[in-house]
C-alpha positions as CSV (number, residue, x, y, z in Angstrom):
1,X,54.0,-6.4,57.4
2,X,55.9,-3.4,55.4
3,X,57.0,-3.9,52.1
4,X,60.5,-2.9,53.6
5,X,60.5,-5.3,55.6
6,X,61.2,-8.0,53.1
7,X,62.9,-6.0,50.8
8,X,66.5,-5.4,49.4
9,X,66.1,-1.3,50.8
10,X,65.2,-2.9,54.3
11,X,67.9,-0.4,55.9
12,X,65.7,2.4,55.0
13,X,63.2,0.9,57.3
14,X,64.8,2.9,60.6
15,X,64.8,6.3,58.9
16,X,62.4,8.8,58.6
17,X,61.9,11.6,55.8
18,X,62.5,11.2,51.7
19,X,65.1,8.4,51.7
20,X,62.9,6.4,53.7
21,X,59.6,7.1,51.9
22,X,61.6,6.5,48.4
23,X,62.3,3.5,49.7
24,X,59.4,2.2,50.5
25,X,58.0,3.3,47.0
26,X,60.9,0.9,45.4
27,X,59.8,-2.1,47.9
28,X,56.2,-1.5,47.3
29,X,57.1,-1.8,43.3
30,X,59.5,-4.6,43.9
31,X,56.8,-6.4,45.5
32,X,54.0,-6.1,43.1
33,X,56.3,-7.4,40.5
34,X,57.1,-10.4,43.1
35,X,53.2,-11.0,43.4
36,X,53.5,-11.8,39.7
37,X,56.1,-14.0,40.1
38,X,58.8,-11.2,38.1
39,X,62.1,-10.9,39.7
40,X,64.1,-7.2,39.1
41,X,67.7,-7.7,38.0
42,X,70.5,-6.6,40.7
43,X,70.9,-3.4,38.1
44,X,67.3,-2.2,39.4
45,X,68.1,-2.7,43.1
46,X,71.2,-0.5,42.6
47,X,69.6,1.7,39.9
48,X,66.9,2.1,42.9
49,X,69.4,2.9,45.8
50,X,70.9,5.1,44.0
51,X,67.5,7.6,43.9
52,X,66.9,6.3,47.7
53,X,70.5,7.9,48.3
54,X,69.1,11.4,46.0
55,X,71.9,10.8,43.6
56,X,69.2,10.3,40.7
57,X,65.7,11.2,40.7
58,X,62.8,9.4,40.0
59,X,62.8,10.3,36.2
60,X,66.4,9.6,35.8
61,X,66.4,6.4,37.0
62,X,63.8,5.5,34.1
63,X,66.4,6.7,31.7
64,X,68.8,5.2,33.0
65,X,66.7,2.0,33.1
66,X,65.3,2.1,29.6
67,X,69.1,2.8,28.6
68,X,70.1,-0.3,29.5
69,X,67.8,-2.3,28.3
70,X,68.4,-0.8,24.5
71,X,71.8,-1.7,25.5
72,X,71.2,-4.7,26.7
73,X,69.5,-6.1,23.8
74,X,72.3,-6.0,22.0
75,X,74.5,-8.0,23.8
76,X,72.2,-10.2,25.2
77,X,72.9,-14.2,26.0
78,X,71.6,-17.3,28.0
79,X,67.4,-17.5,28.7
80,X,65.7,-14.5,26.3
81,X,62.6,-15.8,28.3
82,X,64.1,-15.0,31.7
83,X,65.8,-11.7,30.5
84,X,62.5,-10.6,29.0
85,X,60.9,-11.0,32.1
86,X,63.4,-9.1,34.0
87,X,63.1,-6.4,31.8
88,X,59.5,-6.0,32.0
89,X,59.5,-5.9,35.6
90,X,62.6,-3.6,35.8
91,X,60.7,-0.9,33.6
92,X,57.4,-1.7,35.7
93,X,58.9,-1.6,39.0
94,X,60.3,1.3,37.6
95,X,57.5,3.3,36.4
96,X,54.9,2.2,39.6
97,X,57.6,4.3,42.3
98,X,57.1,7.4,39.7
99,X,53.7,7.3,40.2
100,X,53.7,6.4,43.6
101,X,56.2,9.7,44.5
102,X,53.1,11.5,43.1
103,X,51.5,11.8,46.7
104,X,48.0,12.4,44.9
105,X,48.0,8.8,43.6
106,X,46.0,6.2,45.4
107,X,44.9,2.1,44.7
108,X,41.3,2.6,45.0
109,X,38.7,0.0,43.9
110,X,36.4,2.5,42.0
C-alpha cells in the first residue's frame, strides 16, 4: 500500500508529475513519524500542501517550520510533553521530504 494512500495528501494520489511525487515525499515522512508513534500538528499538513501546491519550496517550508516553533515556544500552553513531540516530528517530517526530493538518496541497508 502507498503511503498516499493513508495519508492527509491522499488527493495527490490520481496525479502524475511534481505535485504528486511531492506528495508522496510528505506521506512517506508523515508516516515514518507515525511508525514512531509522533503525530505532525495540522500546521505541517498545511505547511506541506502548501509546497505540494509549489507555493513554497522544500527549503522554505523548513523556515517556515522552524519559525514557528521559535514562535511557538513562547506562547506555549496545555501538554509540553505532547507539544514537544509534535515539534520533533514536524521538523523531522520536515527535513526527511528535503532529502528525499534529492532523487540520488536511497534507504539502503549497507
Amino acid at each position: 500500500m502507498s503511503p498516499l494512500e493513508e495519508s492527509p495528501f491522499e488527493r495527490y494520489n490520481r496525479e502524475s508529475g511534481e505535485r504528486a511525487r511531492r506528495a508522496y515525499y510528505w506521506a512517506t515522512a508523515v508516516g515514518l513519524q507515525d511508525v514512531d508513534h509522533l503525530e505532525t500538528s495540522q500546521y505541517l499538513e498545511n505547511l506541506a500542501r502548501r509546497h505540494i501546491e509549489g507555493e513554497v519550496s522544500s527549503a522554505q517550508a523548513g523556515e517556515l517550520i522552524e519559525s514557528y516553533y521559535r514562535e511557538e515556544s513562547r506562547h506555549e500552553t496545555g501538554d509540553a510533553t505532547q507539544a514537544s513531540r509534535e515539534r520533533e516530528a514536524d521538523l523531522v517530517a520536515t527535513r526527511i521530504t528535503r532529502l528525499l526530493e534529492k532523487r540520488n538518496f536511497t534507504f539502503s541497508s549497507d
